[in-house]
C-alpha positions as CSV (number, residue, x, y, z in Angstrom):
1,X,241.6,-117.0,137.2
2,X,241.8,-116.8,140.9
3,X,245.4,-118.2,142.1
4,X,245.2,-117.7,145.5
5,X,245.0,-121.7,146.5
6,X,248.0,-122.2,144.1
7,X,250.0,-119.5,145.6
8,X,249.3,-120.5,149.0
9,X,249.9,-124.2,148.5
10,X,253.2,-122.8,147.1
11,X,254.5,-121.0,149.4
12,X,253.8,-124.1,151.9
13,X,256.3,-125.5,149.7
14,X,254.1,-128.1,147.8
15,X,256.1,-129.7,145.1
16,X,252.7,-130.6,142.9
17,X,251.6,-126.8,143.3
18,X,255.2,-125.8,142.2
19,X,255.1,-127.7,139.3
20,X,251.6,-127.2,138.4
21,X,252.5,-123.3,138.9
22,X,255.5,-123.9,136.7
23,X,253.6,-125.6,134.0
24,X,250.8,-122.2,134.2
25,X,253.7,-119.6,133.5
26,X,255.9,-121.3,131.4
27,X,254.4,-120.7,128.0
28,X,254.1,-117.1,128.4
29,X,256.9,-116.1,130.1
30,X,259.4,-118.0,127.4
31,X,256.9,-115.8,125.0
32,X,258.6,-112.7,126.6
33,X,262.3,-114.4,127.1
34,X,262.4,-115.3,123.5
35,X,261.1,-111.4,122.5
36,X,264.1,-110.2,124.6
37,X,266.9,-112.6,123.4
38,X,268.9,-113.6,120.6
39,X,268.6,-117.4,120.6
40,X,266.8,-120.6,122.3
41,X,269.8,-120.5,125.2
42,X,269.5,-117.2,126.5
43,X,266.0,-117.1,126.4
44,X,266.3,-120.4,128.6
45,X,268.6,-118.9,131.1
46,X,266.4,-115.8,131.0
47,X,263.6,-118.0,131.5
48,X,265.2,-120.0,135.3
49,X,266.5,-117.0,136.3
50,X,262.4,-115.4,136.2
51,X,261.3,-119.0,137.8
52,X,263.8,-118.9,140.8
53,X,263.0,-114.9,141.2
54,X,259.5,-116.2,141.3
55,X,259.6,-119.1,143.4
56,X,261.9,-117.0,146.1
57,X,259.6,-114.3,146.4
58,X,256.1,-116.1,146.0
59,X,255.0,-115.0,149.5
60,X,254.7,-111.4,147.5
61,X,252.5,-112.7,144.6
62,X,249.9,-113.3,147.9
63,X,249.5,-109.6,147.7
64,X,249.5,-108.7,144.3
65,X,245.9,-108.7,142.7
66,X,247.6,-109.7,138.9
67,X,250.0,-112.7,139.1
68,X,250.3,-112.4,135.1
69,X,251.4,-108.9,135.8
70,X,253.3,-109.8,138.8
71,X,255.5,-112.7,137.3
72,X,255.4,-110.2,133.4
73,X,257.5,-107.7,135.2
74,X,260.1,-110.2,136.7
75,X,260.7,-111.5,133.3
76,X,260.8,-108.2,132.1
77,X,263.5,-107.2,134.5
78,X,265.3,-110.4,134.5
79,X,265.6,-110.0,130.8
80,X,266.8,-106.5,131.4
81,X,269.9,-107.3,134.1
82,X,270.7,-110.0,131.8
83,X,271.4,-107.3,128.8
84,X,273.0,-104.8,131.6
85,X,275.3,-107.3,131.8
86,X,276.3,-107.1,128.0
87,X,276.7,-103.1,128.2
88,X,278.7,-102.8,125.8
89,X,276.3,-104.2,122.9
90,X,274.2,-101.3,124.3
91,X,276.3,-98.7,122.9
92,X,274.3,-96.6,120.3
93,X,276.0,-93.8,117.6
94,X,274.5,-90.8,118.5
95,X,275.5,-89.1,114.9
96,X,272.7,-90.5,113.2
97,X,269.8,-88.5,113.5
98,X,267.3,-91.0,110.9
99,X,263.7,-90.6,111.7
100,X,261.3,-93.6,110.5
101,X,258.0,-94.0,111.5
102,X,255.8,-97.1,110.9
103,X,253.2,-96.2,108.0
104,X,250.0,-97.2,108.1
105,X,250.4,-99.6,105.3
106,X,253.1,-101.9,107.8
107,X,251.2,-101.4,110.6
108,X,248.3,-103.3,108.8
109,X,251.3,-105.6,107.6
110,X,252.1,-106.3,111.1
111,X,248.5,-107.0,112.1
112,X,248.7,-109.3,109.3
113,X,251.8,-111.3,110.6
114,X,251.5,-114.2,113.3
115,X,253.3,-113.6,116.2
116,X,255.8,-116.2,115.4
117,X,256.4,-113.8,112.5
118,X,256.7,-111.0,114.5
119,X,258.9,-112.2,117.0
120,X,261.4,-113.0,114.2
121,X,261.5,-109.9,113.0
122,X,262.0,-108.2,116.0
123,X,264.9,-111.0,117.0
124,X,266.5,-109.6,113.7
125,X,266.8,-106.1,114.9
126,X,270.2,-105.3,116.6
127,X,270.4,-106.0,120.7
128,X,269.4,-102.8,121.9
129,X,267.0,-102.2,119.4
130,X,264.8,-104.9,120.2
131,X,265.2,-104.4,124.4
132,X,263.8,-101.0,123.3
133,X,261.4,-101.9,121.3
134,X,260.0,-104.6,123.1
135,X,260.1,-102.4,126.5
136,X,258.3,-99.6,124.4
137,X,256.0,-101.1,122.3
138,X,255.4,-104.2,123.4
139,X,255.2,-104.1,127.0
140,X,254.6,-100.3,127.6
141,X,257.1,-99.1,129.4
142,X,257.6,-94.7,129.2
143,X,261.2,-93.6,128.0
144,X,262.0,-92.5,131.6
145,X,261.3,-95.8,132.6
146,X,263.2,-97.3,129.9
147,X,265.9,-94.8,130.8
148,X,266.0,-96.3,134.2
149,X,265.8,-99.8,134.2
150,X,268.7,-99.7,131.5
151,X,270.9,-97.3,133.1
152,X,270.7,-95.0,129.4
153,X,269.2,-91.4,129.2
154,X,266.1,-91.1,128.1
155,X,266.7,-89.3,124.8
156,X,269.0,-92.3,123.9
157,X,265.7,-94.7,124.5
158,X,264.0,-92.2,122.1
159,X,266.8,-92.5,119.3
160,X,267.4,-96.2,119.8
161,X,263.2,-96.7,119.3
162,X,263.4,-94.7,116.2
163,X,266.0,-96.7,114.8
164,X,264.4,-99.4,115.7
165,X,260.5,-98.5,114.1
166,X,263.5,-97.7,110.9
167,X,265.1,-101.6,110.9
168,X,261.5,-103.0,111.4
169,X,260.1,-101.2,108.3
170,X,262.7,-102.3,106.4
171,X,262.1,-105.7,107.7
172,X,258.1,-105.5,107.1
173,X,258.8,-104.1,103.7
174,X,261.5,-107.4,102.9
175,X,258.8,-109.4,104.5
176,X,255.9,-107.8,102.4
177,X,258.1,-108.8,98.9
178,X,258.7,-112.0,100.4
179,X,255.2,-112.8,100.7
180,X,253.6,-111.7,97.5
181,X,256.8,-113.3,95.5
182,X,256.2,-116.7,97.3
183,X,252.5,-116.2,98.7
């Protein structure tokens, strides 16, 4: 979809091209607030803090050939200050040296799930877990870029991912005797 006319009616300030704007982004980027947050207010938060970042720099998005892309990787990074903020619940035990992969079996469980599904699950994994895994998986991002954007080395990226593919198997594997229990 070409938004070149949206952006440009937006940056003229047009209210109705605002909103309209607004009203384009705002199902997916709460898609990637609620993947990086705990609960409904921090995605929110997450979620006006991307908008104004958006709406305060939308002369830039006149230059950029993706305006998914473009308005993905504020979210992205807003979500990312707003955990930065939180260091401490970023703090990983580095004594535990667990290795789990996802098998093929809860991959294909995981194809399986809806996303509503998924996103639960990965809103059950611990705080740093998920911003890893979401950065990693999800949207990615390399562990050197991980490593920068959160201010962590990169081999504690690589650790906090394999703890994280660990929690999400045992999730998948709860889930799988969930569903064939109930069905």
């Amino acid at each position: 979809m070409n938004y070149t006319n949206l952006i440009k009616k937006c940056t003229e300030g047009d209210p109705k091209s605002q909103k309209e704007l607004y009203e384009l982004l705002k199902g997916r980027l709460m898609g990637i607030c609620l993947r990086y947050n705990r609960d409904q207010d921090e995605a929110n938060d997450v979620f006006q803090e991307t908008m104004i970042r958006v709406f305060k720099n939308i002369q830039q998005a006149q230059h950029v050939d993706n305006l998914m892309g473009w308005v993905t990787r504020i979210a992205t990074n807003v979500a990312i200050d707003h955990h930065r903020k939180k260091r401490t619940d970023l703090m990983v035990n580095m004594d535990d040296n667990e290795v789990a992969e996802l098998t093929s079996e809860e991959i294909g469980i995981i194809e399986m799930l809806e996303t509503k599904e998924i996103l639960r699950l990965i809103q059950q994994l611990p705080l740093n877990y998920s911003l890893v895994f979401n950065l990693y998986i999800i949207d990615g991002y390399s562990h050197k870029e991980i490593s920068d954007q959160m201010g962590i080395a990169e081999s504690t990226s690589r650790v906090i991912l394999t703890r994280a593919k660990q929690r999400m198997a045992e999730l998948l594997k709860k889930t799988e005797i969930r569903n064939y229990v109930y069905g």
